[in-house]
C-alpha positions as CSV (number, residue, x, y, z in Angstrom):
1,X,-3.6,-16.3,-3.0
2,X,-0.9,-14.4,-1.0
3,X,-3.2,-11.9,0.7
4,X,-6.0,-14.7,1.1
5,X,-3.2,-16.3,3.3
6,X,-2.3,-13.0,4.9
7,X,-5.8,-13.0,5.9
8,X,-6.2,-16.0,7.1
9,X,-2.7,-15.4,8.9
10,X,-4.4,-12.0,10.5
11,X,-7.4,-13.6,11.7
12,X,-5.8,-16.3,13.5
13,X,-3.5,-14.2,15.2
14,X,-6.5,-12.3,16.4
15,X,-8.3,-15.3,17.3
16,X,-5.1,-16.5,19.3
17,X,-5.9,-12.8,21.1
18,X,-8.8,-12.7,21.7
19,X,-9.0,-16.3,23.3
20,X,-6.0,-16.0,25.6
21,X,-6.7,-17.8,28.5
22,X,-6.0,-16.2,31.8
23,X,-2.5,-17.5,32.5
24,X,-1.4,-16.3,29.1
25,X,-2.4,-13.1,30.0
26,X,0.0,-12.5,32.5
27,X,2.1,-12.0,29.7
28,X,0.1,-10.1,27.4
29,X,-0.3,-6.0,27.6
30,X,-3.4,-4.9,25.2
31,X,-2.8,-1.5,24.3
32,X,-4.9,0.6,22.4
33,X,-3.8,4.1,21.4
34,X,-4.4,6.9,18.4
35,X,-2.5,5.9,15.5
36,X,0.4,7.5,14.8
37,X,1.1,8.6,18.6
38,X,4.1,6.3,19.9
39,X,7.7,6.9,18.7
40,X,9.0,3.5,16.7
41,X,10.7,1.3,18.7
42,X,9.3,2.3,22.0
43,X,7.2,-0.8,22.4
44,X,10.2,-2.8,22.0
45,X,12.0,-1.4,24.3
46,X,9.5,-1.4,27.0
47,X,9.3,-5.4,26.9
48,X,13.1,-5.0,27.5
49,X,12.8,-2.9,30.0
50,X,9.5,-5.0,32.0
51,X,12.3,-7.8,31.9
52,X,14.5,-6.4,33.3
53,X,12.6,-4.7,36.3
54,X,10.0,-7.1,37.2
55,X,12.2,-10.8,35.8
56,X,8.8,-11.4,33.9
57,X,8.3,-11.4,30.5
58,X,5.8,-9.1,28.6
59,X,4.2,-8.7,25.1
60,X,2.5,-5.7,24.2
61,X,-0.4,-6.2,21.3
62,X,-0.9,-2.8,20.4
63,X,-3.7,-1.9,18.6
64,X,-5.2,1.7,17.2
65,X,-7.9,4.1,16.9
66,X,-9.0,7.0,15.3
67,X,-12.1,8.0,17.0
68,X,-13.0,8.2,20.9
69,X,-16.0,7.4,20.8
70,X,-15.6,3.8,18.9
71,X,-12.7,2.9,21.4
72,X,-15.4,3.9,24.2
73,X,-17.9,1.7,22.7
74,X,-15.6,-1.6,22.7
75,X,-15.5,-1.0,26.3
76,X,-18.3,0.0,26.9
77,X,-20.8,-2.0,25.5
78,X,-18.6,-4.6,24.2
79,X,-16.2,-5.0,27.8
80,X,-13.3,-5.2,25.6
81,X,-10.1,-6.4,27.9
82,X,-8.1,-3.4,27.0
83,X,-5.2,-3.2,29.5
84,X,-4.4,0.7,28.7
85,X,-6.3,3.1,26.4
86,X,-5.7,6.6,25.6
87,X,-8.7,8.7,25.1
88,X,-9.0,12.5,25.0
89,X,-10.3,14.4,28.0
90,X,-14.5,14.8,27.9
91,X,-13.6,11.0,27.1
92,X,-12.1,10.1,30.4
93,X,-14.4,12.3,31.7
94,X,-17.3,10.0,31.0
95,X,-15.2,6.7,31.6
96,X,-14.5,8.1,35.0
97,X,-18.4,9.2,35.5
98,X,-19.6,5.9,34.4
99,X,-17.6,4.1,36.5
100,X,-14.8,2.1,33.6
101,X,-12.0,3.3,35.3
102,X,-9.9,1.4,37.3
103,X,-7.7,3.2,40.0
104,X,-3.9,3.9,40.1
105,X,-1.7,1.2,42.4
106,X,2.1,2.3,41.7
107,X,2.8,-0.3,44.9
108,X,3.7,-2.2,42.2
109,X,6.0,-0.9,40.6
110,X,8.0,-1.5,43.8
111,X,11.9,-0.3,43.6
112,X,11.5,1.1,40.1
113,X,11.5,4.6,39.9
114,X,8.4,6.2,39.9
115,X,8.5,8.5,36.8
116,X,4.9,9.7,37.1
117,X,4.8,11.0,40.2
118,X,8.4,12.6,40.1
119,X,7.2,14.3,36.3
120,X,4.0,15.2,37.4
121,X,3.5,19.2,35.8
122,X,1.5,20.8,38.5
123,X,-0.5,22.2,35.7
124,X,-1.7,19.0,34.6
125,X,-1.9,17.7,37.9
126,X,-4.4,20.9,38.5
127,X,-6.8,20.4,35.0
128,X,-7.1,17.0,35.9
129,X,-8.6,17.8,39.4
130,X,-10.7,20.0,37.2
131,X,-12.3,16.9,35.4
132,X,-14.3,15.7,38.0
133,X,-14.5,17.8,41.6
134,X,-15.5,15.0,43.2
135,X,-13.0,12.3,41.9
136,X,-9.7,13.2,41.5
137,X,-8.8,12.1,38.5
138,X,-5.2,12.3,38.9
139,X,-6.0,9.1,40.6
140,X,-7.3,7.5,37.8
141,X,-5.3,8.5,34.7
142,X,-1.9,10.1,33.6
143,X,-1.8,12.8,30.4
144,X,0.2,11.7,27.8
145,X,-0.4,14.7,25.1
146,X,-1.5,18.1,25.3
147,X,-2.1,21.0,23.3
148,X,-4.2,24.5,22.6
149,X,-6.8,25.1,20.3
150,X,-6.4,28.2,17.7
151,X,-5.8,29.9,14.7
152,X,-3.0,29.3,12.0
153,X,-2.7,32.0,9.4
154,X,-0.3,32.9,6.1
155,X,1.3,35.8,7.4
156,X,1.9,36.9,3.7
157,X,-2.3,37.7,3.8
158,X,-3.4,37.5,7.3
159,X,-1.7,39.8,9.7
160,X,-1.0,38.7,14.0
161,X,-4.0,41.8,14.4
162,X,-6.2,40.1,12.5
163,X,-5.9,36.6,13.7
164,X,-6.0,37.3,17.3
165,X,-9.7,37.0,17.6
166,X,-12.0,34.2,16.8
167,X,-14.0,37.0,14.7
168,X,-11.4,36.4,11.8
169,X,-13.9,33.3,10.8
170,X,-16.4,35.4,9.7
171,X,-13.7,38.1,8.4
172,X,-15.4,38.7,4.9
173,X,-11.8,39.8,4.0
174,X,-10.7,36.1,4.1
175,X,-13.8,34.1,2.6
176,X,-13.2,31.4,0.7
177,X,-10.0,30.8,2.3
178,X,-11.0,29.9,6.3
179,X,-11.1,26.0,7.5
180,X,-13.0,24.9,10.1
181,X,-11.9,21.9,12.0
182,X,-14.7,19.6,11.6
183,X,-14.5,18.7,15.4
184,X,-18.1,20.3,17.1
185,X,-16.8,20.4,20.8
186,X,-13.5,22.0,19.6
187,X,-15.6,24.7,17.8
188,X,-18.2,25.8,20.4
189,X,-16.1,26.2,22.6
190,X,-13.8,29.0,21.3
191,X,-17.0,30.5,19.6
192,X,-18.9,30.7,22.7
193,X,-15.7,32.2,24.5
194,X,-16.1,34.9,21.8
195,X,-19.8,35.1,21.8
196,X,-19.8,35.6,25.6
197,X,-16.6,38.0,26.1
198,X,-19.2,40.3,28.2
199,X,-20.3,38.3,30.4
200,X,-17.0,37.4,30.9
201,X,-15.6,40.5,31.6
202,X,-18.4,41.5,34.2
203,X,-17.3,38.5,36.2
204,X,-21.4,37.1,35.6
205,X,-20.0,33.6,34.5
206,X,-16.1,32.0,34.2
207,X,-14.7,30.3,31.4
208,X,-14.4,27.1,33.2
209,X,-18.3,27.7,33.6
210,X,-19.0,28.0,29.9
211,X,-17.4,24.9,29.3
212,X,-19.9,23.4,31.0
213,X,-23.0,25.3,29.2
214,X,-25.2,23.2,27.1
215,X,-28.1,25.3,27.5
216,X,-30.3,25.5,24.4
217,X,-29.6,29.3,24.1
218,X,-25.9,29.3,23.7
219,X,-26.1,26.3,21.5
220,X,-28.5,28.9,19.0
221,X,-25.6,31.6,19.6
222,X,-23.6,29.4,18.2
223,X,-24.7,28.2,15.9
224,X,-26.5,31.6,14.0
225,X,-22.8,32.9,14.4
226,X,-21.5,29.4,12.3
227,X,-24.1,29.9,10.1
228,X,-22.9,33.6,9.8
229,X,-19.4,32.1,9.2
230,X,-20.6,29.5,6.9
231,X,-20.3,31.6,3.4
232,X,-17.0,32.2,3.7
233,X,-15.7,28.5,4.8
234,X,-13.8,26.8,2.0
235,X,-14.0,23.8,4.2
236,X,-15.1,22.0,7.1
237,X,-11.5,19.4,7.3
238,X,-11.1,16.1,9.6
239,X,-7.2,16.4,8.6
240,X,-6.3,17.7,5.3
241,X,-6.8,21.5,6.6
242,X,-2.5,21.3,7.2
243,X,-2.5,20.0,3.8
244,X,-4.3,22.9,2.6
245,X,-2.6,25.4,4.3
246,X,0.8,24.7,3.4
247,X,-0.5,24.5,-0.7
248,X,-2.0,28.4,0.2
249,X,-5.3,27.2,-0.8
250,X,-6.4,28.7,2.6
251,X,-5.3,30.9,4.6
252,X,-7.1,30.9,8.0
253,X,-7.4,27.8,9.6
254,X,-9.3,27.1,13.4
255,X,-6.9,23.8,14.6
256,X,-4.9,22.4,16.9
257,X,-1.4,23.6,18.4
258,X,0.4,20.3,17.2
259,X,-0.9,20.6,13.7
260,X,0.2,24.2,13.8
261,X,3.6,23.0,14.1
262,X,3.3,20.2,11.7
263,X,1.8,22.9,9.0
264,X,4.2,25.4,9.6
265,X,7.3,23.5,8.9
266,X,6.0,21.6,5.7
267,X,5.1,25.2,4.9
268,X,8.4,26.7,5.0
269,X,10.2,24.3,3.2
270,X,8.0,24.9,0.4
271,X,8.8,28.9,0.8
272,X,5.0,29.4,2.5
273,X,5.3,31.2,5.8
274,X,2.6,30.4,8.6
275,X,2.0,30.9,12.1
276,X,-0.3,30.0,15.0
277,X,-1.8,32.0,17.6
278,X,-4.5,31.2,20.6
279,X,-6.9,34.7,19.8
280,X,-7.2,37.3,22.4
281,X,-10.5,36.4,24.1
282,X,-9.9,32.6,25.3
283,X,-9.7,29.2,23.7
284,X,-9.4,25.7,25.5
285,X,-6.8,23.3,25.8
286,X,-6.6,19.1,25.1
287,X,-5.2,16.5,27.3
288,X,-5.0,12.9,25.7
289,X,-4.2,10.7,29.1
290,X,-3.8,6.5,30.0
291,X,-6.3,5.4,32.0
292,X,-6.9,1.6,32.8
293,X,-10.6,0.5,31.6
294,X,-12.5,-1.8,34.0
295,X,-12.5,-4.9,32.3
296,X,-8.3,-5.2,32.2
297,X,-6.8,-8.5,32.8
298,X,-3.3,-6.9,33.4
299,X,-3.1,-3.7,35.3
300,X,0.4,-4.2,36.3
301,X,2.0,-4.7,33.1
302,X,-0.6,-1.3,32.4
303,X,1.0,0.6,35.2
304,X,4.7,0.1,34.3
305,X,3.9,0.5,30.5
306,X,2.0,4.1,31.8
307,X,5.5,5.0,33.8
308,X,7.8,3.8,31.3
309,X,5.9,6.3,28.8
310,X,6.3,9.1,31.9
311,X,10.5,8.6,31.4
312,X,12.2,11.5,30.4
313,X,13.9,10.2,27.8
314,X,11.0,8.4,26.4
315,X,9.1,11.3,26.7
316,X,11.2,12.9,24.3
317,X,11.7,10.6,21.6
318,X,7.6,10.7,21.9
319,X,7.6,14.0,21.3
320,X,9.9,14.3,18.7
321,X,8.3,11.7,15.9
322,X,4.9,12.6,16.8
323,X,5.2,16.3,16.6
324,X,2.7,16.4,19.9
325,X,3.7,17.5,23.0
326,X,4.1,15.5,26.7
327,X,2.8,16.3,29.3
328,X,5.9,16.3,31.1
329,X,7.6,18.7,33.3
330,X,10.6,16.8,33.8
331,X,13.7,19.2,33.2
332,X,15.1,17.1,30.8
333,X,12.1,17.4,28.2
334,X,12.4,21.4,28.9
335,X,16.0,21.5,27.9
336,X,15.4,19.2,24.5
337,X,13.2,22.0,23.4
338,X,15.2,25.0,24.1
339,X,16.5,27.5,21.5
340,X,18.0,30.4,22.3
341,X,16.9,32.2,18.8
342,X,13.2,32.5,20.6
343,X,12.4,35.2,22.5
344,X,11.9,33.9,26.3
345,X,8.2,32.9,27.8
346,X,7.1,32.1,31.3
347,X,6.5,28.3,31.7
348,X,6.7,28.3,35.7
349,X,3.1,27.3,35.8
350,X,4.2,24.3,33.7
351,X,7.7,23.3,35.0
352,X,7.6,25.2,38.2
353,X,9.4,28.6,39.5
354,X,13.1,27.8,37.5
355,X,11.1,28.4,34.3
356,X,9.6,31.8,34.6
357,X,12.0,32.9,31.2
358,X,13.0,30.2,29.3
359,X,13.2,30.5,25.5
360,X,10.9,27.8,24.2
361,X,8.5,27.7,21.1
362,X,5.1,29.3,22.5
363,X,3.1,27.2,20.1
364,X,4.5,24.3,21.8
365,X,4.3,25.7,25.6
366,X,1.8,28.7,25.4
367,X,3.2,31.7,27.9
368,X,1.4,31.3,31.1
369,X,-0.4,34.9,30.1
370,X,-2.0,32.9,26.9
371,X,-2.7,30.0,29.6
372,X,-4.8,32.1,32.4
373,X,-7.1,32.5,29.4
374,X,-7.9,29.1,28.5
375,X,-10.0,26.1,29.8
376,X,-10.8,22.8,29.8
377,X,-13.9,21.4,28.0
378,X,-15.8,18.7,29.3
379,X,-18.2,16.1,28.5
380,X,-22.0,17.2,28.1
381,X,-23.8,13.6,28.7
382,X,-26.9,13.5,27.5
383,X,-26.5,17.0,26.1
384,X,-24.0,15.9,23.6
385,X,-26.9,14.5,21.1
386,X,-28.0,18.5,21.4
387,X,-24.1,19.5,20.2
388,X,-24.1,16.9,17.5
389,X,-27.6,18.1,16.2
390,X,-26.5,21.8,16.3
391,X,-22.9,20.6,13.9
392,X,-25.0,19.1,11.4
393,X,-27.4,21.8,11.1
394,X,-24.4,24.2,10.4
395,X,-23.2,22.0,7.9
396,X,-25.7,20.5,6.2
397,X,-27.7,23.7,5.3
398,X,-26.8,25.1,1.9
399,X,-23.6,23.2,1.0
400,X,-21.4,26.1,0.3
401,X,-19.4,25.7,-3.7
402,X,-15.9,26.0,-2.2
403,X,-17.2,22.8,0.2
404,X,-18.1,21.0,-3.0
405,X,-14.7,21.9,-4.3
406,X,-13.3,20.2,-1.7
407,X,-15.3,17.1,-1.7
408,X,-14.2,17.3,-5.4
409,X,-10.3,17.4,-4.8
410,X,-10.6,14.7,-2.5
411,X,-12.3,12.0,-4.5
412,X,-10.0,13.2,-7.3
413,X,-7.1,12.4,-5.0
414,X,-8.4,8.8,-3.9
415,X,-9.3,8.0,-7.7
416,X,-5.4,9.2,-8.3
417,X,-4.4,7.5,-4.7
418,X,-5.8,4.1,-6.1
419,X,-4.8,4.1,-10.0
420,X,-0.7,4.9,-8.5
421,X,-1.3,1.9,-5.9
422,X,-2.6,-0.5,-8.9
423,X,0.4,0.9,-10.7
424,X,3.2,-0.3,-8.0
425,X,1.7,-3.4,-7.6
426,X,2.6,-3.9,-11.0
427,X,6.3,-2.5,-10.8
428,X,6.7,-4.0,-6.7
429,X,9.9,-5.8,-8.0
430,X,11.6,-3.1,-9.4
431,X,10.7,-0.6,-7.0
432,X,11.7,-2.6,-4.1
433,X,15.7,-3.2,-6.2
434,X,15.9,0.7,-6.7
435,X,15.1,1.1,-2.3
């Protein structure tokens, strides 16, 4: 009876959402964001702060996602009144092509300080010109996250040699023990980088120019070199690769920068040591960014929610419960992640000429020489169905037996998830005395 009236609590409260009327929304900020991806107590503190800037009150409902594509779709075919999403880059990329973006007004935010413009990296400020040359879409969104894409390893099997190139994925050496990321655009990428390191080098096409290629021969590179690859996978992971890693169950893995970080220090305090590295030829790097969707019904509640998130201090706190890192080149956020055990990198291209030697964790802030060989991938279209296609054709031919394994260990873990849950419903009181 209790969770029927939770229910029935949950819907109304949605219901009460979803029919605000107009003047109610005034005081309503919808705000729809990754899960996991906002330090606690930050929302809170932003209706505080809206107070006492503005003399109006505020209410953020904050909702999440854990796709792009299905927040896209609420907007996009559904004209959801989102105030303030966060989608990753090839997603604002297509928002901004298609016309769902709203511009940028910080007129509004009138004597309050304007933390976006004043923490603006010129780096980011740069990639995002790089989105769409002929709308800038600095004007049109802010980058929240950002990261590299690369290769974490168990330095007690895999040595720094080895891992620096994308080639260590089809290492015989390591089969059985690489994971692949099961994310298609974050995949072609590198391997194209890799596949075309000739072309490269003869100057006959840039990287940022590969990002764009969709052409139905490099999508057959590609893929034969996957499918090359594909023997020696243990698995192709949405999120449990870290997991994995840290248990030594693998010991290659193609990921992201901020689960790098994540994996390496559950691994060390279980005595496993890892490390992270962008490989030798080229990778690409991630931006998550607010943008403002076309159907908002409160832009200026969005705007000061966007700059409130572009403090310094905020910032920071973001950074540190998420395990992500801002795109912020305030000074402030560059001194919270100094140690002086690290051996010193140049982040001027980040934080501007000061920085050229500051000692700062280069999984976090890759050196600018890592940097000059990475780029930005962008959305394909109508050529996306063609990347989709080419994933599933990698992985669904000839389902490899360390892939079952791993389809095994998770059900095993959901069937042993759900049996514990049943069990502390039953002892809820006495758990809840011994908290």
């Amino acid at each position: 009876m209790n969770k029927i009236f939770k229910s029935l609590l949950c819907a109304a409260a949605l219901f009460c959402a979803c029919g605000l009327s107009a003047k109610d929304r005034n005081n309503i900020l919808k705000v729809y964001n990754w899960s996991d991806y906002i330090a606690e107590g930050v929302i809170d503190e932003f209706e505080q702060w809206y107070k006492e800037q503005t003399g109006e009150d505020i209410e953020v409902v904050y909702m999440t996602f854990d796709v792009n594509e299905a927040m896209l779709s609420k907007i996009e075919k559904g004209h959801e009144d989102y105030d303030l999403v966060c989608p990753s880059d090839y997603i604002i990329e297509r928002m901004l092509n298609s016309g769902l973006l709203l511009p940028l007004d910080y007129a509004v935010l009138g004597s309050t300080p304007n933390y976006i413009a004043e923490n603006r990296s010129p780096y980011i400020e740069k990639m995002f010109r790089e989105i769409n040359p002929e709308i800038d879409a600095n004007d049109y969104s802010v980058a929240y996250m950002w990261g590299t894409t690369g290769i974490i390893y168990n330095t007690g099997y895999v040595s720094a040699e080895e891992a620096s190139t994308w080639d260590i994925i089809r290492n015989p050496k390591f089969a059985g023990k690489i994971l692949i990321k099961d994310a298609p655009r974050d995949v072609y990428g590198p391997v194209l980088i890799y596949l075309k390191q000739k072309e490269l080098a003869s100057g006959e096409v840039t990287l940022q120019e590969l990002m764009y290629d969709s052409s139905d021969e490099s999508l057959a590179l590609v893929q034969d070199y996957l499918l090359q690859c594909k023997s020696g996978v243990y698995g192709w992971e949405a999120d449990l690769g870290k997991e994995q890693m840290t248990k030594e169950r693998a010991y290659v893995s193609l990921n992201w920068s901020g689960d790098a970080v994540w994996a390496i220090e559950e691994a060390a305090a279980v005595g496993v040591e890892l490390d992270y590295c962008v490989p030798e030829e080229g990778s690409t790097v991630w931006f998550d960014g607010w943008v403002i969707p076309k159907y908002a019904r409160n832009t200026k509640a969005a705007t000061f929610f966007i700059n409130f998130m572009c403090r310094p201090d905020i910032a920071i706190r973001n950074m540190e419960e998420t395990g992500y890192v801002a795109s912020n080149a305030a000074w402030e956020v560059l001194e919270s992640q100094i140690d002086e055990e690290l051996e010193p990198i140049d982040l001027s291209y980040f934080f501007g000429p000061d920085a050229s030697s500051v000692r700062v964790d280069p999984i976090l802030y890759p050196d600018r020489a890592v940097i000059e060989r990475c780029a930005l991938e962008h959305d394909w279209g109508n050529d996306t169905e063609k990347l989709l296609s080419m994933w599933q054709t990698v992985k669904g031919s000839r389902t490899s037996t360390s892939t079952l394994v791993v389809i095994l260990v998770v059900i095993v873990c959901a069937v042993a998830y759900f049996v514990i849950s049943a069990q502390s419903k039953k002892n809820r009181k006495r758990s809840r005395r011994r908290k």
